[in-house]
N, C-alpha and C positions, 0 to 999 in steps of 0.2 A: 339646546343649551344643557348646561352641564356643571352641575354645583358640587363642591370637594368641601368638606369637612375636616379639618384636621385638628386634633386637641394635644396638646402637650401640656403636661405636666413638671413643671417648674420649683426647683430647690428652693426653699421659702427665702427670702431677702436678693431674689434674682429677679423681680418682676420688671425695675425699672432697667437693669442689663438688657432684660431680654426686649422691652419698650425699642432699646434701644435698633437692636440687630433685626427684627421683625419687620420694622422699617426699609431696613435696607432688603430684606427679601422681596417686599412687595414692590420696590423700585426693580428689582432685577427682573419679577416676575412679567410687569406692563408692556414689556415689547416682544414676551412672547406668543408664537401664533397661536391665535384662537382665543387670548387672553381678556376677559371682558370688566371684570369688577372685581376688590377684595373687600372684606370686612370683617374686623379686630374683633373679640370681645372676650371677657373675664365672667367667670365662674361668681356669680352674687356672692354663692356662701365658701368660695373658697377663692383667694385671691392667685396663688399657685397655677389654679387651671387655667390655660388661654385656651382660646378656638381661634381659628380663620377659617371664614367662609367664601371660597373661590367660585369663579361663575367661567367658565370656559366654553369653548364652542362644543367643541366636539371629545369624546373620551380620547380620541388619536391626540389629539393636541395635550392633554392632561399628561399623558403619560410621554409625550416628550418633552413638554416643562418638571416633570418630578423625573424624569432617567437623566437631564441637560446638568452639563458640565456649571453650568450657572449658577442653577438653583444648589448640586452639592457645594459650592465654594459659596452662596450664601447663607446655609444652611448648618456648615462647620461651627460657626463661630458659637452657635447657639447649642450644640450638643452639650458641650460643658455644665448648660446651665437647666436642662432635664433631669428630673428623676426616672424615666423610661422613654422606652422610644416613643416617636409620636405616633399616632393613631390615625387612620385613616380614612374615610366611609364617603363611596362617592353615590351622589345622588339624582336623581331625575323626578321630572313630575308624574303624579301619579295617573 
């Protein structure tokens, strides 16, 4: 198993936009292969920062849901609403 990390950083008064489209990523992302869990979460002291924490099978699988046709056309609507790209850190147990 296989946990992806990713943190964007958000134009301040885009939190609930982005609420919005975040949603619809994680609905695109469930029927792909190897896909197993996600989970949302906000910066305590900074409201701007989100994370999603992804749980995948395999690295193979990770990187054909982040190169898939799907995820860029999920993933457009929410550029607008970044102040940098997002960030990426993929993880395993130790």
């Amino acid at each position: 198993m296989l946990a992806v990390l990713i943190k964007r950083v958000l134009a301040p008064g885009m939190e609930s936009t982005y609420e919005e489209f975040s949603r619809k990523i994680i609905q695109a992302a469930i029927p792909a292969q190897g896909f197993i869990s996600s989970k949302a979460f906000k910066d305590i002291n900074d409201p701007c920062v989100r994370f999603a924490l992804i749980q995948m099978e395999t690295l193979a699988d990770w990187k054909a849901w982040q190169e898939s046709h799907e995820r860029a056309a999920a993933l457009g609507p929410i550029q607008p609403l970044m102040l940098e790209p997002e960030s990426i850190s993929i993880l395993t147990t130790a």
